[in-house]
C-alpha positions in Angstrom: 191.9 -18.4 -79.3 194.6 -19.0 -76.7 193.0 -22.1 -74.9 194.4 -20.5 -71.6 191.8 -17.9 -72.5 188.5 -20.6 -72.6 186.4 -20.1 -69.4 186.1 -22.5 -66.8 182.1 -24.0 -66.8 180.9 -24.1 -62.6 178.0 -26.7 -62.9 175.8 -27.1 -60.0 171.3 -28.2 -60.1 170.5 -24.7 -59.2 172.0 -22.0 -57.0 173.9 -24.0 -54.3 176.8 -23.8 -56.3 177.4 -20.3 -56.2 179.1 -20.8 -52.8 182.1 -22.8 -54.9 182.4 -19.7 -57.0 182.8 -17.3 -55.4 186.1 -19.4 -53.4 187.2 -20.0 -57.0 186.8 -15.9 -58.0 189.2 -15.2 -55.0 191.8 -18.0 -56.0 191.7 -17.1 -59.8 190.6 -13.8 -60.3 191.8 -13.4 -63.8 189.9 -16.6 -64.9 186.9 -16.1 -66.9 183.5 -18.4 -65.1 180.7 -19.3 -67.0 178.1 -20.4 -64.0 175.2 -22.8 -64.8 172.4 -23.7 -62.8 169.9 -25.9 -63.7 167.6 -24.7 -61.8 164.2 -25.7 -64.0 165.2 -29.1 -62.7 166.4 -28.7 -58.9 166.7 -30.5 -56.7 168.7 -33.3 -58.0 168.8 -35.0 -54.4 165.6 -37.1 -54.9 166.3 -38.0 -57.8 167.6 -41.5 -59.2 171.6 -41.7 -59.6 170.8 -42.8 -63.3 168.9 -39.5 -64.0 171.3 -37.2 -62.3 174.1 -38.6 -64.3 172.2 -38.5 -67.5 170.9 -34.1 -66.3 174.9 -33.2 -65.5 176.3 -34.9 -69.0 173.8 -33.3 -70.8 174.7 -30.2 -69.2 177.9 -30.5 -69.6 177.9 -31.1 -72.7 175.7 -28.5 -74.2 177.8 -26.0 -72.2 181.3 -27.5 -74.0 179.5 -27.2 -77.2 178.7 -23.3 -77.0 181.5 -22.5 -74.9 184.3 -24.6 -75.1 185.5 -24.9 -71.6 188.8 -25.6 -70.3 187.9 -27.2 -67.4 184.6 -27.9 -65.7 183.8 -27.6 -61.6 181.2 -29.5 -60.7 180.3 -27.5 -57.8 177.1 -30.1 -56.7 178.5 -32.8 -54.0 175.0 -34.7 -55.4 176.4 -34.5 -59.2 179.9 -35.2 -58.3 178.9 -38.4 -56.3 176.8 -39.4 -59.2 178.3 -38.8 -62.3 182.0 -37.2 -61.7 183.6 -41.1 -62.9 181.7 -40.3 -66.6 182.6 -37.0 -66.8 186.2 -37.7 -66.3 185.6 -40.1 -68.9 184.3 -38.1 -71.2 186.3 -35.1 -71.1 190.2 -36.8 -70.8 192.0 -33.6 -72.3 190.8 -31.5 -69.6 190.5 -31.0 -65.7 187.2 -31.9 -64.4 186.7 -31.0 -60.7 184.5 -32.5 -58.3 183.3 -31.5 -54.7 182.5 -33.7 -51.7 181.6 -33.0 -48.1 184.9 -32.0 -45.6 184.8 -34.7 -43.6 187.9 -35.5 -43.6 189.0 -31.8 -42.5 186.2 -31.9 -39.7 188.1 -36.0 -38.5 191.3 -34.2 -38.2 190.0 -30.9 -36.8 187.7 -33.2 -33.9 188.8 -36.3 -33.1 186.8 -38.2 -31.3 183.8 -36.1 -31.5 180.5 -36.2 -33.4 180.9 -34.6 -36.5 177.3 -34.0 -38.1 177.4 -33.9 -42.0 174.1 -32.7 -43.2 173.5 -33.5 -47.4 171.0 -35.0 -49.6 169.7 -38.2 -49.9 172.2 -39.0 -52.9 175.7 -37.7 -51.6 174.7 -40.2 -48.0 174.0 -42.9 -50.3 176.9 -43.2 -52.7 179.4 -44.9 -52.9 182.2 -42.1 -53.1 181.0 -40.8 -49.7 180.3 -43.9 -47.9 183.9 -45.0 -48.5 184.7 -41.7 -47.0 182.3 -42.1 -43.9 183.9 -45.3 -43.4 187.5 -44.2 -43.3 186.9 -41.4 -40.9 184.5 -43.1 -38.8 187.6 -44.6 -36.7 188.6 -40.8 -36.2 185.5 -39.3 -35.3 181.6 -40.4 -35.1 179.9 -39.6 -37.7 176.1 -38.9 -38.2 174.4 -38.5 -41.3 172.0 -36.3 -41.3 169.9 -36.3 -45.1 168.5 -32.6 -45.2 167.1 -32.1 -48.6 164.2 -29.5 -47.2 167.3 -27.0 -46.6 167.8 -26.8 -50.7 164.7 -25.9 -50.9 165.0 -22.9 -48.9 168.3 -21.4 -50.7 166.5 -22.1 -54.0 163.9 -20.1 -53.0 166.1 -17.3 -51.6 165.4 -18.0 -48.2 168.7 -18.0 -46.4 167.1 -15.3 -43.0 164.1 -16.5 -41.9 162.4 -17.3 -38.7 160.9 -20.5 -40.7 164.5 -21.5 -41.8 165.4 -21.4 -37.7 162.2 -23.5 -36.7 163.4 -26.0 -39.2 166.6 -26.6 -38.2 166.0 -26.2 -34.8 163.8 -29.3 -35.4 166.0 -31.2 -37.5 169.3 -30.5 -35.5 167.1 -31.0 -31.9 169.0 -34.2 -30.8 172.6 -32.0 -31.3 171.6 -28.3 -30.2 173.6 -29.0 -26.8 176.8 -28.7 -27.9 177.7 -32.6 -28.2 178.9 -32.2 -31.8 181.9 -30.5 -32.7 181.4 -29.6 -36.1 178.8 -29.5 -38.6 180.2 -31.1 -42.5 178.3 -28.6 -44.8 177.6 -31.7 -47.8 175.6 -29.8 -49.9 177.0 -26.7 -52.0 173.5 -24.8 -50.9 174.2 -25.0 -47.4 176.9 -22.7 -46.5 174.2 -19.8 -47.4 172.5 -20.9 -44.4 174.8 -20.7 -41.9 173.9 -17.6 -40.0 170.9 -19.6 -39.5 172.7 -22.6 -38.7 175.2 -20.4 -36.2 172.0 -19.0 -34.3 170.7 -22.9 -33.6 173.8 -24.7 -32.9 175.8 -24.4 -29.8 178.1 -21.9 -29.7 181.7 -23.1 -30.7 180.1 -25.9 -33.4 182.5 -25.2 -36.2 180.9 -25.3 -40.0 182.7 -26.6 -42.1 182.5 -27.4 -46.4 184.7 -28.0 -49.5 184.8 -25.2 -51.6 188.4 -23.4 -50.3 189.6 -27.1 -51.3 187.8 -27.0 -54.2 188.9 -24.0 -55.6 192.4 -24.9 -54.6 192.3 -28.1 -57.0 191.4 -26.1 -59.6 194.3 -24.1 -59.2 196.3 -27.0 -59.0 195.1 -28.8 -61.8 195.3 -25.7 -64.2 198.8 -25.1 -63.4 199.7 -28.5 -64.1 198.2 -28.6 -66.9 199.2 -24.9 -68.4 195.9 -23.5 -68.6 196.5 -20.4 -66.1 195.4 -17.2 -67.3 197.8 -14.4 -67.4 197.4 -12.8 -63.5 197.0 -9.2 -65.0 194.4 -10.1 -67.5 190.2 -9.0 -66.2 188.3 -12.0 -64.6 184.7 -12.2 -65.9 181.7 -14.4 -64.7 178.9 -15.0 -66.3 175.5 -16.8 -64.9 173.0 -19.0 -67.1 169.8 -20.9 -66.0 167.8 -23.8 -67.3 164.5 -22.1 -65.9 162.9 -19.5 -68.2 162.1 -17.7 -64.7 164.3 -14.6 -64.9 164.3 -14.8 -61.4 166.2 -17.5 -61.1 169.3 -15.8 -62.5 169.2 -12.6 -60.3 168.8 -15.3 -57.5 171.9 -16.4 -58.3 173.5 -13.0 -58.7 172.0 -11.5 -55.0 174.1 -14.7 -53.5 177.5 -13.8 -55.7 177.1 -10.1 -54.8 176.0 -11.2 -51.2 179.4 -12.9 -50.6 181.0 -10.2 -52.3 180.2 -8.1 -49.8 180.8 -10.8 -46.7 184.2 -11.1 -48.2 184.9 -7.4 -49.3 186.4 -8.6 -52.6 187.7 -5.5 -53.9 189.1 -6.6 -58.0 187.6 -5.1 -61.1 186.3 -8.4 -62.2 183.3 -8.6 -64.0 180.3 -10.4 -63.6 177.2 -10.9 -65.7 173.9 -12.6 -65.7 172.4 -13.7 -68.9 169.2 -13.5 -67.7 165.5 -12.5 -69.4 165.2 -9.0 -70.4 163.5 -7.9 -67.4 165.8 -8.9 -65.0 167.1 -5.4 -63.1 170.4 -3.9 -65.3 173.6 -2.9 -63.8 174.6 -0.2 -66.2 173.3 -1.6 -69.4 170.8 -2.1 -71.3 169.0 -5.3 -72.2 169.8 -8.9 -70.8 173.1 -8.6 -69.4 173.7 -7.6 -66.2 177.4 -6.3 -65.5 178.6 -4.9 -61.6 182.4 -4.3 -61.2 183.6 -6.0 -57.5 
């Protein structure tokens, strides 16, 4: 097989990373995605460094062995911060992309304001993003503000609810008056919640996350390294879980579709789910579900 042809693995601990897809979709549309979650073991933030890093190469690497990616996304800012060093490492023939919070966008975009960046435990505390803080914090002021409870709710599907406002409200209290000029979305979960975080925050609080950049490396990347797929060939993405839930699959498909429509995508891609057998079909039978968009 062509190796231009191999998909590109989008790793992320559960659902989060769905966001970074569907920005790499628009920017490579004829590229074929293989998405995996690992949802059975969400959330990583908690976690210690050493057992994220040991979760995304095992991943990783069980993904390479039955797919044979050409380049890998790691569209987590928490597996990226802990682990994107060893997967360079371990994959040196091939691109491996990382994500981390746009902080640096929001410094430019506000100096001399407070720029919130809300993540997990793990991206605040390593040492790829402290460097980061600490170069932009001559810019801007920057407050960081550990939300790992927000995961949670995107996990579970719960990106519209009056519980998701009463939680932010109460986490993003001390900034609801308008004193900070943008909000750094650190967490690849996050930017499903921000019709919810629009609602709280004062109006004119610009969001702000990594995935157009992120998608735009790839690009990059892949050129330079000739593994562009023909632009006339059909895109394809596919979706695998860790969990046996067949829920969590669809999950992930509801948010693809949901930013489908957001963005009105309009190609003839095609995207399945490799999900359980009772997950709902899109014009099959069996496991796989396939939509046009």
């Amino acid at each position: 097989m062509d190796r231009r042809d191999a998909p590109i693995a989008v790793f992320d601990s559960g659902v989060g990373g769905v966001s970074v897809l569907r920005a790499l979709v628009r920017e490579l549309p004829a590229e074929r995605f293989v998405y995996f979650g690992d949802t059975k073991n969400a959330p990583y933030g908690p976690r210690a460094t050493a057992q994220i890093r040991a979760l995304t190469l095992g991943n990783l690497r069980a993904l390479d062995a039955r797919f044979g990616f050409k380049a890998a996304v790691i569209a987590c800012n928490t597996a990226t911060s802990a682990s994107i060093g060893e997967l360079r490492a371990e994959y040196p023939d091939r691109p491996v992309i990382g994500i981390e919070p746009a902080l640096k966008l929001a410094a430019e975009r506000h100096p001399g304001q407070t720029v919130l960046v809300l993540a997990t435990e793990t991206t605040l505390r390593e040492e790829k993003y402290a460097a980061l803080s600490a170069r932009m914090a001559g810019i801007c002021r920057v407050v960081d503000l550990p939300c790992p409870e927000l995961v949670e709710f995107v996990e579970r599907g719960e990106t519209d609810s009056p519980a998701l406002d009463a939680f932010l409200r109460d986490r993003l209290a001390p900034w609801l008056d308008g004193e900070a000029g943008a909000v750094v979305l650190g967490c690849t979960h996050f930017p499903f919640a921000a019709p919810a975080l629009r609602r709280v925050l004062a109006k004119g609080t610009e969001l702000l996350d990594g995935s157009e950049g992120t998608a735009r490396q790839t690009r990059r990347q892949l050129a330079a390294a000739g593994l562009l797929r023909g632009g006339d060939q059909k895109g394809s993405v596919e979706f695998l879980s860790s969990s046996d839930d067949p829920a969590a699959t669809a999950r992930m498909l509801a948010l693809f579709e949901q930013a489908d429509e957001e963005q009105d995508a309009g190609s003839a891609n095609e995207v399945r789910s490799a999900g359980r057998s009772n997950v709902p079909e899109y014009g099959e039978t069996g496991a796989m579900l396939t939509k046009g968009f």
